[in-house]
C-alpha positions as protocol buffer text, in pm:
chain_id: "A"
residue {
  index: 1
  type: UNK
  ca { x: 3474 y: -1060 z: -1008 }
}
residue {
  index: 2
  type: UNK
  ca { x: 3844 y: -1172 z: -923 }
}
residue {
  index: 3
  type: UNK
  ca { x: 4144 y: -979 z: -1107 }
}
residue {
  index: 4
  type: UNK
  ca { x: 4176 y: -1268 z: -1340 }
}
residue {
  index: 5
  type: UNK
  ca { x: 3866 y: -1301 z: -1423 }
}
residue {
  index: 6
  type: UNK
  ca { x: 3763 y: -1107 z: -1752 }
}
residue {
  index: 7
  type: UNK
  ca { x: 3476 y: -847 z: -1787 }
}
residue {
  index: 8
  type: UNK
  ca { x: 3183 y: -1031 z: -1932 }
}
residue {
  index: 9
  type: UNK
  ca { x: 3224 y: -775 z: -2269 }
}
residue {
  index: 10
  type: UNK
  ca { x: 3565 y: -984 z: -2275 }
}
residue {
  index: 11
  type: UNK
  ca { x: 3378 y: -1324 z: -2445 }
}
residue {
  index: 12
  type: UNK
  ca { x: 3168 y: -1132 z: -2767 }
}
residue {
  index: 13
  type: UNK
  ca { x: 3200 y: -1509 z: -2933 }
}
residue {
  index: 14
  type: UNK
  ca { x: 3053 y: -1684 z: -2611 }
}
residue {
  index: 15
  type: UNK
  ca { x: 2772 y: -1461 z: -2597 }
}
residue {
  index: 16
  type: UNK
  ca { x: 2676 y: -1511 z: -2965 }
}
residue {
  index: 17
  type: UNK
  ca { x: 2700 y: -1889 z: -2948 }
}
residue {
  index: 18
  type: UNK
  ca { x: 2500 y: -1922 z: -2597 }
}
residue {
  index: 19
  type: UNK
  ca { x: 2250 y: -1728 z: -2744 }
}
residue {
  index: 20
  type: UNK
  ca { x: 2191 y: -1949 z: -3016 }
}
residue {
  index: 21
  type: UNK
  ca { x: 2077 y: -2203 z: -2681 }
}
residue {
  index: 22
  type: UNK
  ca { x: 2293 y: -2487 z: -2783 }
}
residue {
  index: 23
  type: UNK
  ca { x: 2368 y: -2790 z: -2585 }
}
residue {
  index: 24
  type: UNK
  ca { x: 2685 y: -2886 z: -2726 }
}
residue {
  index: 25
  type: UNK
  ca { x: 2924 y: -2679 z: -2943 }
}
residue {
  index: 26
  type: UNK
  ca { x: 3255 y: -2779 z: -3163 }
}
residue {
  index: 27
  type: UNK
  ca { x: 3517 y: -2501 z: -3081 }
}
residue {
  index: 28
  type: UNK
  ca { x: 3677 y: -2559 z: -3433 }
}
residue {
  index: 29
  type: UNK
  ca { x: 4033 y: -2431 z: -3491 }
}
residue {
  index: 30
  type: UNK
  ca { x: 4016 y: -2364 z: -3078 }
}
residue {
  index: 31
  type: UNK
  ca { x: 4334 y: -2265 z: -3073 }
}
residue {
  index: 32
  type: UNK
  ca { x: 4490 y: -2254 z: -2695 }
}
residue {
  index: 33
  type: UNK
  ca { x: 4076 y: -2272 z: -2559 }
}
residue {
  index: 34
  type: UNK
  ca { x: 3958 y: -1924 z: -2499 }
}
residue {
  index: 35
  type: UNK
  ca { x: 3647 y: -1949 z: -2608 }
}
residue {
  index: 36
  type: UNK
  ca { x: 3561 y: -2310 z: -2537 }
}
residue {
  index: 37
  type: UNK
  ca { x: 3670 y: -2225 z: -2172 }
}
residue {
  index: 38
  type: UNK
  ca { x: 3365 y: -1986 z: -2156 }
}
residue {
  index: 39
  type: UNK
  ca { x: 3119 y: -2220 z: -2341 }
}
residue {
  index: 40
  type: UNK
  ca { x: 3178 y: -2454 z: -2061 }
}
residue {
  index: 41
  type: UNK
  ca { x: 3208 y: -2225 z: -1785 }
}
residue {
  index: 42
  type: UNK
  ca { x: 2847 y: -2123 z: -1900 }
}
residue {
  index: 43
  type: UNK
  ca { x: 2717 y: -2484 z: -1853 }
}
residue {
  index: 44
  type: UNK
  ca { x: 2758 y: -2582 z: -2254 }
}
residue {
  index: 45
  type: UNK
  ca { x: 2966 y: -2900 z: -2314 }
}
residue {
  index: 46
  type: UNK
  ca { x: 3269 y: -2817 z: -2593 }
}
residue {
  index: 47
  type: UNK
  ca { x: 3492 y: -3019 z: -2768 }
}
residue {
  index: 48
  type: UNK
  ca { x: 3763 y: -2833 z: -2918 }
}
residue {
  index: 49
  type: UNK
  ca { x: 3977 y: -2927 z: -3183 }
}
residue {
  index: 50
  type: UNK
  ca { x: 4265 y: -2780 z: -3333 }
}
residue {
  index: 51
  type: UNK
  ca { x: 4612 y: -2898 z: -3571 }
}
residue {
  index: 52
  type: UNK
  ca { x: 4839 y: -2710 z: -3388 }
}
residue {
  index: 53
  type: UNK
  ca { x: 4983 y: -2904 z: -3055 }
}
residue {
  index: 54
  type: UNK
  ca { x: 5136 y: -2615 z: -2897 }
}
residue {
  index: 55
  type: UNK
  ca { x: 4794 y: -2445 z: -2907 }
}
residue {
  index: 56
  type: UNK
  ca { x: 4570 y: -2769 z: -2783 }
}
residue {
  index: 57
  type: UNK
  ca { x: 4929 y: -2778 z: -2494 }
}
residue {
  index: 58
  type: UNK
  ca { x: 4799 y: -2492 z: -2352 }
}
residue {
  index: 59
  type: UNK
  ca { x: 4441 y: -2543 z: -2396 }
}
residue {
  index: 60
  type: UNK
  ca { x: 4480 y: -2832 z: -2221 }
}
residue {
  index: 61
  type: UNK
  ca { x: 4711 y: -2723 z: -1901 }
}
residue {
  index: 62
  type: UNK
  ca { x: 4400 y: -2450 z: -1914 }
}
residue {
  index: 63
  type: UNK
  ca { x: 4172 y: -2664 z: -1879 }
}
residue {
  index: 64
  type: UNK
  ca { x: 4285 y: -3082 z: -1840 }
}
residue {
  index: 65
  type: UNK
  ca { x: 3871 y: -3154 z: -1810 }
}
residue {
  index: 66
  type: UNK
  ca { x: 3790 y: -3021 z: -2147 }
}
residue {
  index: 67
  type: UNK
  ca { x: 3782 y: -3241 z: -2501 }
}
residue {
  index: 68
  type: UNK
  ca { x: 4078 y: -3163 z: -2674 }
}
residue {
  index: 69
  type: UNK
  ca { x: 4104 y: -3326 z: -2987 }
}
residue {
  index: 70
  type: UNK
  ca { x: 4397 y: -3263 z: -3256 }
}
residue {
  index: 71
  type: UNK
  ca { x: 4246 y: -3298 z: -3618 }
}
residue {
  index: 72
  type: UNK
  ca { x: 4277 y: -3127 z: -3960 }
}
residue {
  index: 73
  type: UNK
  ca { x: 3932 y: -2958 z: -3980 }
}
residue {
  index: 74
  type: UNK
  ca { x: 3892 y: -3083 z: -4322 }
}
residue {
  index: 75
  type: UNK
  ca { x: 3929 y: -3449 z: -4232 }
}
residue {
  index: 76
  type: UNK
  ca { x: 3854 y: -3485 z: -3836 }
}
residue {
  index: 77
  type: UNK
  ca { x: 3560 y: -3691 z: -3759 }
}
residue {
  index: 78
  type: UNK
  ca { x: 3463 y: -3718 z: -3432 }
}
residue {
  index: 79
  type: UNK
  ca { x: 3126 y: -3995 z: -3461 }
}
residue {
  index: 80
  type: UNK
  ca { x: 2915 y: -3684 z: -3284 }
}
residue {
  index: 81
  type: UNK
  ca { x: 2718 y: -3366 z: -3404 }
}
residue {
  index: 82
  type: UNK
  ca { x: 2686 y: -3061 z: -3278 }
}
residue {
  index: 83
  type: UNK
  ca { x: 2477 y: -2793 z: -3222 }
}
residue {
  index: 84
  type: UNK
  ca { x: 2714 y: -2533 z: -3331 }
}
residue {
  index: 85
  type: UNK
  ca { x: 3032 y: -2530 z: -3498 }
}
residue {
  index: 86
  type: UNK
  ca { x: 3230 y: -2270 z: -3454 }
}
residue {
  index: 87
  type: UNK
  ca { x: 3476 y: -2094 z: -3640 }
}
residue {
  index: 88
  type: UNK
  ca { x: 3637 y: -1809 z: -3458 }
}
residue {
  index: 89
  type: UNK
  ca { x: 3948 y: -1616 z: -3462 }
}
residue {
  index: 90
  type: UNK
  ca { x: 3983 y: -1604 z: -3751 }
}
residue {
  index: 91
  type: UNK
  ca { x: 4022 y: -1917 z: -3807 }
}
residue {
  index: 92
  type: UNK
  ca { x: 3888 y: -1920 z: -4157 }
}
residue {
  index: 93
  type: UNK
  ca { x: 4196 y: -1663 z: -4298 }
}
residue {
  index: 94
  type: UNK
  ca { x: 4381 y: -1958 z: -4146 }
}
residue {
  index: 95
  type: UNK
  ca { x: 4292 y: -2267 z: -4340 }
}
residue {
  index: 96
  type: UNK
  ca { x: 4538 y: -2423 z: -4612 }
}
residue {
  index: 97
  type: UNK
  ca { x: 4484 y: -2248 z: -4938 }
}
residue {
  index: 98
  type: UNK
  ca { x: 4243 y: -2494 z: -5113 }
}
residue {
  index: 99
  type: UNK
  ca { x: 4108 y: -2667 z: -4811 }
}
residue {
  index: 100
  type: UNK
  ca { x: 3822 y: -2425 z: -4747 }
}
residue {
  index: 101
  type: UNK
  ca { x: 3540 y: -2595 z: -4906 }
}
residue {
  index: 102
  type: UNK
  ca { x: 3658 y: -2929 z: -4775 }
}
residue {
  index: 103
  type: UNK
  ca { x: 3660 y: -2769 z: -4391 }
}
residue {
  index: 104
  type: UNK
  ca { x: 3366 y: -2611 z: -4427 }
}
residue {
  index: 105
  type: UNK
  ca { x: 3172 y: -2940 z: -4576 }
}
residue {
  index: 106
  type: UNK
  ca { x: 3327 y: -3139 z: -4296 }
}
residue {
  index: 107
  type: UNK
  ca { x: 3189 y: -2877 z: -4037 }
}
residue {
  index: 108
  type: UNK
  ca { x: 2862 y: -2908 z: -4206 }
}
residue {
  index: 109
  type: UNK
  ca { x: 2866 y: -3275 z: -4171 }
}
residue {
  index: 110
  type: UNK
  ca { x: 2919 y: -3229 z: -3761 }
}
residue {
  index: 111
  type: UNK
  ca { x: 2592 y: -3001 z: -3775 }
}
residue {
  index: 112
  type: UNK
  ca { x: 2259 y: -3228 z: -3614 }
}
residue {
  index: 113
  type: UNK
  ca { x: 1981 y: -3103 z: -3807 }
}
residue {
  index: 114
  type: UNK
  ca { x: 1858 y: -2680 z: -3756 }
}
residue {
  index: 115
  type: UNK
  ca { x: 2231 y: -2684 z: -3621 }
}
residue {
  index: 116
  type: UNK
  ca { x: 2445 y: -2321 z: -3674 }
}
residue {
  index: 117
  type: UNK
  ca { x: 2794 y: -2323 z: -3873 }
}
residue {
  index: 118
  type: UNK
  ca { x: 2889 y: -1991 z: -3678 }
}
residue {
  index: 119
  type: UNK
  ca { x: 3236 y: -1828 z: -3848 }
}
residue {
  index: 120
  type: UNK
  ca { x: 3416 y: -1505 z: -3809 }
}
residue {
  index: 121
  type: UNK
  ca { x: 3723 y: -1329 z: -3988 }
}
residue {
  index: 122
  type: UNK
  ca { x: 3868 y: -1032 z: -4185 }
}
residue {
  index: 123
  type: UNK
  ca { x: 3766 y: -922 z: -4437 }
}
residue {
  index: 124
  type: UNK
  ca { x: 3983 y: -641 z: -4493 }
}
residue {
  index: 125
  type: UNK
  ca { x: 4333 y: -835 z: -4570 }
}
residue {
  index: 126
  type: UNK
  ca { x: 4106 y: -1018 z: -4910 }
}
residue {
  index: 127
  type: UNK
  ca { x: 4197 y: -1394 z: -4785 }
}
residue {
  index: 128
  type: UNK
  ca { x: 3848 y: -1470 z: -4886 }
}
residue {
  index: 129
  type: UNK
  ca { x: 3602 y: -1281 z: -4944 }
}
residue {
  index: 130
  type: UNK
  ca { x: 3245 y: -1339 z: -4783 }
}
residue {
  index: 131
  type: UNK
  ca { x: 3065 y: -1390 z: -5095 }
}
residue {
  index: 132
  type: UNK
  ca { x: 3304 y: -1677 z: -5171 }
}
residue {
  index: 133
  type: UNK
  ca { x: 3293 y: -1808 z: -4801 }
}
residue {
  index: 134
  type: UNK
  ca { x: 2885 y: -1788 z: -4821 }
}
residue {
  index: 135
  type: UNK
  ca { x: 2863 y: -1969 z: -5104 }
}
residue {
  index: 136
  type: UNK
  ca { x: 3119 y: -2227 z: -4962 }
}
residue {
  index: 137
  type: UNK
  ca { x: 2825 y: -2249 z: -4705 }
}
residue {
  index: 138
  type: UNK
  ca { x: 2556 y: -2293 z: -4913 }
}
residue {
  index: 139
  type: UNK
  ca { x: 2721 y: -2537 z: -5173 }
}
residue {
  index: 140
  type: UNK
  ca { x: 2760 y: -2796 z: -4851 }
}
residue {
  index: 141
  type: UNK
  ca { x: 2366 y: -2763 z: -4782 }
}
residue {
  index: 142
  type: UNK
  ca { x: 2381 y: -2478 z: -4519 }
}
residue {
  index: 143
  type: UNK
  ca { x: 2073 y: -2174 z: -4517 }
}
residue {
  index: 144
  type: UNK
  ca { x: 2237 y: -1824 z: -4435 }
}
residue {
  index: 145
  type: UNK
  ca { x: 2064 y: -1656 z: -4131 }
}
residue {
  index: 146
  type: UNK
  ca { x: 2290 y: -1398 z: -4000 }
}
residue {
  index: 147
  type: UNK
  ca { x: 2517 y: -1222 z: -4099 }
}
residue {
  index: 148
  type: UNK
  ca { x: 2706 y: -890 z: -3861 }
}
residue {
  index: 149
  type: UNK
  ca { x: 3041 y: -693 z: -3885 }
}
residue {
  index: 150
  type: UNK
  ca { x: 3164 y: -840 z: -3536 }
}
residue {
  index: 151
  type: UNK
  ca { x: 3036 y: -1056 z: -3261 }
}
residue {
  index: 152
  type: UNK
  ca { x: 2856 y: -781 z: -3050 }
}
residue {
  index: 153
  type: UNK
  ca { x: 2600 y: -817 z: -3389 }
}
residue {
  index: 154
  type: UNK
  ca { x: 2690 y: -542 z: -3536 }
}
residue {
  index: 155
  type: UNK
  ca { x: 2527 y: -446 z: -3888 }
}
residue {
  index: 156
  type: UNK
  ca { x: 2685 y: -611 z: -4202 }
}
residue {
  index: 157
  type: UNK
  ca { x: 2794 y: -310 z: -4484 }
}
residue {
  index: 158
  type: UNK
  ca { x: 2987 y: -374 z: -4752 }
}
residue {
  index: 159
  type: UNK
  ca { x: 3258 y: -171 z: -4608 }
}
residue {
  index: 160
  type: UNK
  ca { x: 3330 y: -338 z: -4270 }
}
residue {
  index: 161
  type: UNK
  ca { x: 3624 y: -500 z: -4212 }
}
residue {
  index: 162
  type: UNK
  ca { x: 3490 y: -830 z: -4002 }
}
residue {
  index: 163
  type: UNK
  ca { x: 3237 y: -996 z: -4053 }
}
residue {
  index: 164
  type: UNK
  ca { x: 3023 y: -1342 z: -3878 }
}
residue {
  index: 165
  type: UNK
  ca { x: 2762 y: -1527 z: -4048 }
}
residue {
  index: 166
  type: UNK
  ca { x: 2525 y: -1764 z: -3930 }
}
residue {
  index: 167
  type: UNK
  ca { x: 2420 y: -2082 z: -4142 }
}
residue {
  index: 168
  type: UNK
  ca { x: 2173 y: -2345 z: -4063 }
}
residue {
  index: 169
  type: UNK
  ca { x: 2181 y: -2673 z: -4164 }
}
residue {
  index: 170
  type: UNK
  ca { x: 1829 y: -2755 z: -4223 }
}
residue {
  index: 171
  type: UNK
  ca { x: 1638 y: -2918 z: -3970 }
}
residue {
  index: 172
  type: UNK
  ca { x: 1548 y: -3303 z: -4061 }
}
residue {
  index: 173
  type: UNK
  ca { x: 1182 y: -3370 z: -4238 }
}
residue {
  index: 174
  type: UNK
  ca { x: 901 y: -3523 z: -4024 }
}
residue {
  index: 175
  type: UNK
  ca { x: 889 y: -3856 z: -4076 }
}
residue {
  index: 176
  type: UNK
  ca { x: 671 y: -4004 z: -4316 }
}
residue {
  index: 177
  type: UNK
  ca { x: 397 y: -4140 z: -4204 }
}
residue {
  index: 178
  type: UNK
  ca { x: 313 y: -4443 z: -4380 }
}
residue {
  index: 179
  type: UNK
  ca { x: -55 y: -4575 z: -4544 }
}
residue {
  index: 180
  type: UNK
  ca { x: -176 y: -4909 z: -4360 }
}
residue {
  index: 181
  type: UNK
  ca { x: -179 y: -5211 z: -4626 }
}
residue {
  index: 182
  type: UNK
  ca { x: -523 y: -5225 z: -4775 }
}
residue {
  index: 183
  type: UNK
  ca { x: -725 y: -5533 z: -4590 }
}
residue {
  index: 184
  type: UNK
  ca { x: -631 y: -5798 z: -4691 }
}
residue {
  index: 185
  type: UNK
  ca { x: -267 y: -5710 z: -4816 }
}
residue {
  index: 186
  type: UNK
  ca { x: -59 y: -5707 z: -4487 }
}
């Protein structure tokens, strides 16, 4: 390992979200690309997309190869889905006041079917609290899973101060197989 490189402990998020096997992942709220760096370091293919220029500016002298797209997350629409979404950073503590349910519908909506919403923040300065968030989830059709005090999986009390959950969207029925037309009836 060179000196810039970081120790592998360094990328808690990356390790999460490549353990959840996905091929392609929307770094949502990426900020200036840390962890979308990683994903694609690791062989997954990353689109990130962030509102604030400066931070896609950097992400992008970082790494010129990578998707950077610059959206509100409660409007972008980027004609793809993903296998995960992710929220990291903080990122949710971020959002407008108001927006939240709108971002994390739109999220949702960039989920293919069994995909993972995967979101981590604060809980200890009351922005939202996770019941709130969770419900947020589940109100735009997503299944809790998971949910930690940090992104080394940690166990979820009441009392910890971080916390990432895991929501599915659910994965799409089998088709429905249809009856043949009685004889005579095609």
């Amino acid at each position: 390992m060179g000196e810039d490189e970081p120790p592998a402990a360094a990328h808690p998020e990356a390790d999460l979200v490549e353990s959840l096997a996905p091929r392609a992942v929307l770094d949502a709220g990426c900020g200036t690309g840390r962890v979308a760096i990683e994903l694609t370091r690791r062989g997954i293919a990353v689109v990130g997309v962030d509102l604030d220029p400066r931070m896609l500016q950097r992400a992008r002298r970082q790494a010129p190869g990578l998707s950077w797209r610059r959206g509100d997350l409660a409007t972008v629409e980027l004609a793809r889905r993903f296998d995960v979404v992710l929220l990291a950073g903080n990122v949710v503590i971020f959002l407008a006041p108001g927006s939240e349910a709108a971002v994390v519908r739109n999220m949702a909506r960039h989920l293919r079917p069994g995909g993972y919403l995967v979101a981590g923040f604060a809980v200890s300065l009351g922005y939202l609290p996770p019941a709130t968030y969770e419900q947020l989830a589940a109100d735009a059709g997503l299944l809790l899973v998971a949910r930690y005090a940090g992104w080394e999986r940690q166990p979820w009390t009441e009392t910890a101060r971080y916390i990432v959950t895991l929501h599915r969207r659910a994965a799409a029925p089998p088709p429905r197989a249809t009856a043949p037309a009685p004889p005579g009836q095609s």
